[in-house]
N, C-alpha and C positions, 0 to 999 in steps of 0.2 A: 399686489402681494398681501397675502392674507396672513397676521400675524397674530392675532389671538381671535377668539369666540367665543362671545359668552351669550348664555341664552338656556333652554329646559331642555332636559335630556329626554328625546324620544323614542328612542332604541337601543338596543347594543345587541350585537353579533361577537362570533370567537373572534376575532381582528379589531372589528371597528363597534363605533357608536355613530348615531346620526343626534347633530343634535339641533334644534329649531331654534331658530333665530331670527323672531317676528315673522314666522309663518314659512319662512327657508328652512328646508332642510338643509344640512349640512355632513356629508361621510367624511367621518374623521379617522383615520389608523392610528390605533394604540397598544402598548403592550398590554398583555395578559394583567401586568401587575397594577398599570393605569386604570384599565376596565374594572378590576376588582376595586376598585379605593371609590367608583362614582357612584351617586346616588341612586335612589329610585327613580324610575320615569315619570316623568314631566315636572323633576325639580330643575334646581339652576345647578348650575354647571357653567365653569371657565377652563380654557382649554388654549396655550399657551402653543402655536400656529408655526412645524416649521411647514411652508409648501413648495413641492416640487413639480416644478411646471417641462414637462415634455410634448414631443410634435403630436401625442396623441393622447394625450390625457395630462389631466390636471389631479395631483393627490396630496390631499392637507393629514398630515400626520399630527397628534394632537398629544398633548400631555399638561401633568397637573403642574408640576414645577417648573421653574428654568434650567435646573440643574441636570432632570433629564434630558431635555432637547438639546442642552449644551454637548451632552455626553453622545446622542445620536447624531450630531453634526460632525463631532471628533470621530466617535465609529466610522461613519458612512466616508471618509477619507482615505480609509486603507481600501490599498485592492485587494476585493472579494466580500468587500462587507458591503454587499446593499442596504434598502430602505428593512428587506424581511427581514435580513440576518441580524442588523442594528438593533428592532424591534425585539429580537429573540432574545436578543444580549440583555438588554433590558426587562424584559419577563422577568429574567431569572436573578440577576443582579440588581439590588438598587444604584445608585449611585455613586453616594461615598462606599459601597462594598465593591465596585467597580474600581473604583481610583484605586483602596487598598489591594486587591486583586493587581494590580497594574506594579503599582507603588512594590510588590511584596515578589515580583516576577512568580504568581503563582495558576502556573498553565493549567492546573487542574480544578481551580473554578470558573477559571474562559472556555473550559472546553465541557462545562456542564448547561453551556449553551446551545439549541440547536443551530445544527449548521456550520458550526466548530468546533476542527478536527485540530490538532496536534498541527499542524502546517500554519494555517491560518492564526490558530492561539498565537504563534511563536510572533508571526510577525506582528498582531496587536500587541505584544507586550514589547514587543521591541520599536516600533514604532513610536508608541503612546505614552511612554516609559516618563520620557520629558516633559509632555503634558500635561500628563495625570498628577503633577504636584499642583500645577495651578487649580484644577479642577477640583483635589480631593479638599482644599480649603471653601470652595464653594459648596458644597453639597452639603446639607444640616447632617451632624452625625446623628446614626442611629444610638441604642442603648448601648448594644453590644457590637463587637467586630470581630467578625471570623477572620483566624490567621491560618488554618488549615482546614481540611472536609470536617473534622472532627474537636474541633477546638477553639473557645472563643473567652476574649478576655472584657474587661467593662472595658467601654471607650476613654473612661476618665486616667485608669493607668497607663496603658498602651499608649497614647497621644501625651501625659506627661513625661515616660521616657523619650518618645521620640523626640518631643521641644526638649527634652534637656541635651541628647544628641546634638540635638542643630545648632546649639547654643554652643557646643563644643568648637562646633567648625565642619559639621559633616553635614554632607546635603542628604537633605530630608527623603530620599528615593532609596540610597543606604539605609541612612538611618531607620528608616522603616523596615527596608528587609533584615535588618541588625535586632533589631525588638520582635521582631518576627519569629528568628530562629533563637532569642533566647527562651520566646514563651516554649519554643516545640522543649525546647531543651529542659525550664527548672518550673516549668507550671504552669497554666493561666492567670493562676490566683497568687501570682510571688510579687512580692512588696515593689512599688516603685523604682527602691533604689539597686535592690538585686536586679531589676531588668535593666537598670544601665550600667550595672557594672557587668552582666553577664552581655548585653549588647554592644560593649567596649570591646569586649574580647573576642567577641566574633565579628566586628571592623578591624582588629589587627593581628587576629591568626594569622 
């Protein structure tokens, strides 16, 4: 079982990269958003190895952090989400914008992946629901965080109310979608403490 690779990148294709590894080529399947982040050809490169072994082929799927793979191991468990559609998911989403996504029940950045339609979103978000709080502590935060198609707040406010949430006694899946709907509600840019007290009131509406 092959779990990481590292070694000079030799190619890349819309899907995959080959990469040499003392004179083995290697095809590895990556998102769109992996391919974009690797170097030029014939530098180094390490590629963090999930692979899935079937009766008629062998396919290394590759990626730069663990926090992706984590996230395409938890995808590829729901039915309907294969190795493609996982990948897709991850195109478009990074990671911790995937948890929040999850964390935020918000169908309409799951379903800006290809291959998920309103069906499938429903049951990744419902499935993953529970999950995604372990995982959104794993994934390095980005700058910022989108809480709708159109609206995004720094990570340092958003994640300050939510821990003050949690510190209250509310678990951090609410709490999140509670900080959520107070940004839609008093702004992106409203002070820490008006997002927990406007996110209090919409945990006890």
């Amino acid at each position: 079982m092959i779990a990481k690779l590292t070694g000079l990148l030799d190619s890349i294709g819309e899907e995959w990269a080959v990469i040499d590894v003392n004179g083995v080529g290697y095809l590895v399947f990556c998102s769109t958003r992996t391919l974009a982040q690797l170097p030029g050809r014939g530098e180094a490169v390490s590629f963090v190895i999930e692979t899935h072994v079937r009766e008629d082929h062998i396919h290394l799927y590759g990626f730069l952090e663990h926090a992706e793979r984590e996230w395409f191991r938890l995808l590829t468990t729901v039915q309907g989400v294969g190795a493609k559609v996982g990948l897709g998911i991850l195109s478009v989403l990074a990671p911790r914008d995937l948890s929040d996504a999850i964390l935020a029940q918000d169908k309409g950045m799951i379903t800006r992946a290809p291959g998920v339609g309103p069906k499938l979103a429903n049951r990744l978000l419902t499935e993953l629901k529970d999950k995604a709080c372990g995982l959104a502590e794993f994934a390095p935060p980005p700058a910022t965080v989108a809480v709708t198609g159109d609206a995004s707040a720094t990570r340092g406010s958003f994640d300050d109310a939510v821990s003050a949430l949690v510190n209250l006694g509310y678990q951090r899946g609410a709490a999140f979608g509670a900080v959520s709907g107070a940004m839609r509600s008093i702004g992106d840019d409203a002070p820490v403490e008006d997002l927990i007290r406007a996110g209090l009131k919409e945990l006890t509406a």
